[in-house]
N, C-alpha and C positions, 0 to 999 in steps of 0.2 A: 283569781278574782271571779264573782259569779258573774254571770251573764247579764245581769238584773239586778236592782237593788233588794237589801234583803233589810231586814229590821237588826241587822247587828250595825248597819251603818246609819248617824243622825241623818236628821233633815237640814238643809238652810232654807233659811226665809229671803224668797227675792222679790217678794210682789203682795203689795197690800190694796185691796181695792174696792169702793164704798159701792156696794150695790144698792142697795133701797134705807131708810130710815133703820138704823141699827144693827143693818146686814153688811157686811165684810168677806170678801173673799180674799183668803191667806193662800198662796202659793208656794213651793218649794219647790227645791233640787235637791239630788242626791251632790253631796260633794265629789264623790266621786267622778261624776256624770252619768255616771250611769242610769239606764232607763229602769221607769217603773213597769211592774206586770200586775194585771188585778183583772176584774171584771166590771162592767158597768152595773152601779147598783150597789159595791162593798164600801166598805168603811177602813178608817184606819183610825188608831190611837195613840193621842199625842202625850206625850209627859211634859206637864206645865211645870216650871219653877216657881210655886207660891211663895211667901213669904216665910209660911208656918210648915212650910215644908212640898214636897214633891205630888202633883196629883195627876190623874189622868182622868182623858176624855176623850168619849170615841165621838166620832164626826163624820158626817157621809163623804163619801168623794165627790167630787163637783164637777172635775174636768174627766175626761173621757181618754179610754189606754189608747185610744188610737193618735194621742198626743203623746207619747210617753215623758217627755224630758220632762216635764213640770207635772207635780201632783197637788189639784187645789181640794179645800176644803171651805164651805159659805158657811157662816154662821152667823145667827142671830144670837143678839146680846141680851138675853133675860137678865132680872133685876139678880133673881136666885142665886145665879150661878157664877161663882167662885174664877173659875177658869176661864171663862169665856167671856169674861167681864176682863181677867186679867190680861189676855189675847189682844183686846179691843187695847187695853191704856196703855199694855207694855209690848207688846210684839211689831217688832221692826223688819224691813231687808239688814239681812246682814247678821240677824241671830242665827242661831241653832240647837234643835229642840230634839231629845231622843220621840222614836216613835215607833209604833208595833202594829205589825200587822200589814198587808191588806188582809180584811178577812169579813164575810157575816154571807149569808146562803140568798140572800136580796137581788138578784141577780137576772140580767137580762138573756135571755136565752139567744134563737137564731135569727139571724137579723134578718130572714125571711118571711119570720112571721109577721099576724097582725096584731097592731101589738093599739092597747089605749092608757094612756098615762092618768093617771087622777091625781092633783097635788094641791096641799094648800099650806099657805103661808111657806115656812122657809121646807116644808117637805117638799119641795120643788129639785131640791139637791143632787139624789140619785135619780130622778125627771132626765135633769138638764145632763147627767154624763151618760145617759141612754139615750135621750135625743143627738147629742153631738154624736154618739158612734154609728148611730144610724146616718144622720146625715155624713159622719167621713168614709163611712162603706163603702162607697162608689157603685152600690144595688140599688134602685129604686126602692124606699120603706115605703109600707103601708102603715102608718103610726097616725094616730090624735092623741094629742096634747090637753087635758083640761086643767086650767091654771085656775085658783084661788085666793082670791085675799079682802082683806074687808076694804082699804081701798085703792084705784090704782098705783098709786105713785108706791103701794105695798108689794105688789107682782115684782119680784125678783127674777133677775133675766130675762122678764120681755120683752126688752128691745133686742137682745141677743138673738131670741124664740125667733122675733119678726123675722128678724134676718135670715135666718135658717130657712123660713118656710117659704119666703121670696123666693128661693131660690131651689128652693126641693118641694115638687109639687104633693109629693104623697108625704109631706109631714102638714099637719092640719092641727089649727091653732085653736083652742077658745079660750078665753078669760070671762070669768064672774066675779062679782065685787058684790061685797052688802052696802056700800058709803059710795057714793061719787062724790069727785074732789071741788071743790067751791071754784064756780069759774071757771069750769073746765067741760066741757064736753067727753059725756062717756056715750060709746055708740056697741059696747057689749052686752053680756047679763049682766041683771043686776037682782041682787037677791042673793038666799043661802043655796044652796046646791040640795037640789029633789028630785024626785023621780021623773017627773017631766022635764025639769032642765037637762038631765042627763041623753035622756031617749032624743033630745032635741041636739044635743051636743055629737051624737054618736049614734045614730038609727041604728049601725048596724054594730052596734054591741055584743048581738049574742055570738058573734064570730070572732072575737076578738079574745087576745091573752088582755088581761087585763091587773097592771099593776097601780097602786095605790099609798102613798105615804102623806101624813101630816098628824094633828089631833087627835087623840084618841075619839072627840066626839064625834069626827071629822069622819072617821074611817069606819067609825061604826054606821052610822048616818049613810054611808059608803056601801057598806056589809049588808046592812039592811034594806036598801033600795033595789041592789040587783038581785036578793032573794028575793023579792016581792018581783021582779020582773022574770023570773025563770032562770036567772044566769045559774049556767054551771059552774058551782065555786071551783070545783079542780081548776079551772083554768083564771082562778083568782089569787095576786099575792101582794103582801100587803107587808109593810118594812116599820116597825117602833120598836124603840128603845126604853119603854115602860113596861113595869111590873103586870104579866098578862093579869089578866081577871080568871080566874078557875070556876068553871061550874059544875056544881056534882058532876052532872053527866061526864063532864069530859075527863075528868079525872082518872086516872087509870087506879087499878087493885093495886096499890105498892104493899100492902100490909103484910105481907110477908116478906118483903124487902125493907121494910124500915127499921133505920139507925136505932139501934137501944144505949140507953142509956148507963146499962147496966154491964154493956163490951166494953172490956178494953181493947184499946187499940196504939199504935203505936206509929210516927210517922218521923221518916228519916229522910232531910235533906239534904241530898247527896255533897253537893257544890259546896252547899256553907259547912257544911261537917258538922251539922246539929240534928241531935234526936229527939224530939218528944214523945213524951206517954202522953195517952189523953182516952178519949170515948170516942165511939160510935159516931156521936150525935153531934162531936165537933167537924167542920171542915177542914181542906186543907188548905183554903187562903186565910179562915180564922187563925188558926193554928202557926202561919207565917208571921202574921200581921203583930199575934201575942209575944212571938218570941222574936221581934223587930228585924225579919225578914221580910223582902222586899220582892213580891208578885206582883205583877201590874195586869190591873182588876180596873174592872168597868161600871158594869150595870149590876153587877154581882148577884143576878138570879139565872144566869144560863143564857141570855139571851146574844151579849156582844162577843163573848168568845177571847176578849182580851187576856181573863187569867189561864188560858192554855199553859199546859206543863206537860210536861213527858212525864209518866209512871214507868220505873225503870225492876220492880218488883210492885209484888203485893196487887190487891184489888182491891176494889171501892165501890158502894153504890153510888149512880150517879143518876138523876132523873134532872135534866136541863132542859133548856125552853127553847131548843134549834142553834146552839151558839157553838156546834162542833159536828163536824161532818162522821158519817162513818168511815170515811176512809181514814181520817186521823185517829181515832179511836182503837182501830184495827192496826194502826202505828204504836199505839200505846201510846195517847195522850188523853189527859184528864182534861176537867174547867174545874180549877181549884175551889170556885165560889160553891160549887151544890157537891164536889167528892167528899164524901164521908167513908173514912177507913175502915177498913177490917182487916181485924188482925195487923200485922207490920204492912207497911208500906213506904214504900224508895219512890221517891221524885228527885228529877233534876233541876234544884234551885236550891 
């Protein structure tokens, strides 16, 4: 038995809990009992039992490895979304859901540095399991928190945040709101987040790592504030699970590496004992999915790292958006959603 829980064992559900207006934190245990290992900042992915069939969904961690026994996940319930809607009506204590991973490179580094949080609405997630490790360190953090939401009773976790900072002097709190609540007294910011509420929230910024999650407009707004203040982006990181935006510039030369249409190619899955022919220009989660083989896939452009497979022969381009380390790579593992074959190629699934 390993020493850790690993994704070949489920999850159970033992703890449902209402954080804010449409936010939910989902807690589990290993049946086994055994402890989780991750980083503060990764994600995991869960396999929903829909109706129309099985789907996944990756979702930050919420609680902090220095809690090992319990691994939670917060989520807000958008109107969109399939899963997470399904979470909110059907997930119970006492279910049990397969689940993959910890995994994604979003990651809080030494807990010595100084570190500034930026979060809004429910990107508060991988915040609050970087906060909690700092505060269980038992090292004095040098850390600011900046929380976000349109209005109070929206900030997820700040009665937990308060708590925390009551009692750990070097974690520092601020909350901004664009709406204050009727009849209610708000004594924070209030407004969208700018380069002056920043510099006011955190003078001493340019010494600071500084990590960032929510909105994409959120983060850019984010991106673009500390450029205009001189920040050095190396020491800037920032966590979405959307489709990046490409700009010429940043594009690299792949054109002599790009998938032709006109290769055969050929992809052999070890496990199930099926071979397909195909092209270039197909993938190899396409290529599972067509011949009702069952990869569990995320965001499907590179970024969550969930289609991970072992390539056991053959080679593949692969151009992904940070959803696989070099080290696994250098193990020989693909991300099925962006590997396009060349010539024959053996994965295990």
């Amino acid at each position: 038995m390993a020493d850790h829980w690993t994704d070949e064992e489920p999850l159970d559900c033992v703890m449902v809990v209402p954080e804010a207006p449409g936010v939910k934190t989902f807690a589990f245990r290993a049946p086994s009992g055994r402890p989780f290992a991750y980083r503060p900042g990764q994600f995991i992915t869960l396999e929903l039992p829909l109706p129309g069939g099985p789907v996944e969904r990756t979702y930050t961690i919420s609680s902090s490895p220095s809690r090992p026994l319990v691994l939670s996940v917060t989520v807000k319930c958008q109107a969109e979304s399939q899963g997470t809607r399904w979470m909110f009506e059907h997930l119970r204590p006492g279910m049990r859901l397969r689940a993959y991973g910890p995994a994604g490179q979003f990651q809080l580094g030494s807990p010595e540095r100084k570190y500034l949080f930026i979060a809004a609405g429910s990107g508060i997630t991988p915040m609050m399991s970087m906060a909690s490790y700092l505060y269980d360190y038992g090292h004095e953090p040098d850390a600011r928190l900046i929380a976000c939401a349109r209005r109070p009773s929206d900030l997820i976790f700040r009665q937990r945040l308060i708590h925390m900072a009551s009692r750990v002097p070097g974690l520092h709190l601020s909350f901004a709101v664009t709406e204050e609540e009727p009849y209610e007294v708000w004594t924070g910011y209030l407004g969208r987040m700018n380069q002056l509420m920043l510099g006011l929230m955190a003078p001493d910024y340019l010494d600071r790592e500084i990590y960032c999650c929510g909105p994409e407009d959120f983060m850019t707004m984010v991106r673009e504030a500390l450029v205009g203040m001189g920040f050095d982006m190396e020491h800037y990181h920032q966590e979405s699970f959307a489709a990046p935006v490409a700009l010429a510039e940043d594009v690299p030369d792949y054109e002599h590496l790009a998938p032709q249409e006109a290769e055969e190619a050929e992809v052999v899955f070890a496990r199930s004992g099926v071979s397909v022919p195909c092209h270039q220009t197909d993938t190899v989660l396409s290529l599972s999915r067509a011949n009702g083989l069952r990869i569990p896939s995320g965001c499907t452009f590179g970024i969550c790292g969930t289609c991970k497979v072992r390539k056991s022969a053959g080679e593949v381009l692969m151009v992904h958006n940070g959803g696989i380390s070099e080290e696994d790579i250098a193990a020989g593992y693909i991300l099925a959603c962006c590997s396009h074959p060349v010539g024959r190629v053996e994965v295990e699934a």
